[in-house]
C-alpha positions in Angstrom: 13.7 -3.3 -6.9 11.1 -1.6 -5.5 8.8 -1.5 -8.5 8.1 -5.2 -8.3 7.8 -4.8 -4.6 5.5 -2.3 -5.3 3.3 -4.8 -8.0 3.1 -7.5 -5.2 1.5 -5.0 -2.5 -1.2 -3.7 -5.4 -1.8 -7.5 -5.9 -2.4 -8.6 -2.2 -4.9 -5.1 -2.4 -6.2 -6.8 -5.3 -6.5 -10.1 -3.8 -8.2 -8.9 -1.1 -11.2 -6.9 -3.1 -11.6 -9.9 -5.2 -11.8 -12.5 -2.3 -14.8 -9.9 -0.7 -16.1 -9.6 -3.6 -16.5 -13.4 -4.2 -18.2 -13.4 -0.8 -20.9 -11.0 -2.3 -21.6 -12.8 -5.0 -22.3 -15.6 -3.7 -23.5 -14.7 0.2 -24.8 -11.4 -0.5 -22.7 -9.8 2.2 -19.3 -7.8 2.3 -17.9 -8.4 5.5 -19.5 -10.3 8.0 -16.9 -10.9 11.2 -19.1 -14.3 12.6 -17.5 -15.8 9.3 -13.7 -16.0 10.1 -12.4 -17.7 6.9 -12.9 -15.2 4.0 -12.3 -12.0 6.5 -9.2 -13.9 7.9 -7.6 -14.1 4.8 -9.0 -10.8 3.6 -7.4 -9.0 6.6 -4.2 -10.5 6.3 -3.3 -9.2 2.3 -4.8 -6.0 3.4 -2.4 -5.9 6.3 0.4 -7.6 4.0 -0.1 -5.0 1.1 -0.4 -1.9 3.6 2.5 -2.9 5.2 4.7 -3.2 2.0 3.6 0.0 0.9 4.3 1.4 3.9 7.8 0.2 4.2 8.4 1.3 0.8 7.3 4.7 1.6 9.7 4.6 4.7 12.5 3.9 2.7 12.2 6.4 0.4 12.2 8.9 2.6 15.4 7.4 3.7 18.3 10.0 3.0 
């Protein structure tokens, strides 16, 4: 079960990149915190994917 766990926490990684990189393209910045709708979202499948991977890790180290 955990390698489709896994795939989800890569895609909200994924997800993220792509959503600052669309913000790039088309307003020639990364990250800019006065705009709270791409970084919102941004944060939060960072967050999301970090947090899956980091439970994974947890429970594999589980005995």
């Amino acid at each position: 079960m955990s390698k489709p766990v896994q795939f989800i926490a890569y895609l909200c990684l994924l997800i993220s990149f792509l959503i600052l990189l669309h913000q790039y393209i088309l307003y020639d910045v990364w990250f800019e915190i006065a705009d709270i709708h791409h970084e919102t979202f941004s944060i939060a499948f960072v967050s999301f994917g970090i947090g899956i991977t980091l439970g994974l890790a947890a429970r594999a180290r589980k005995p």
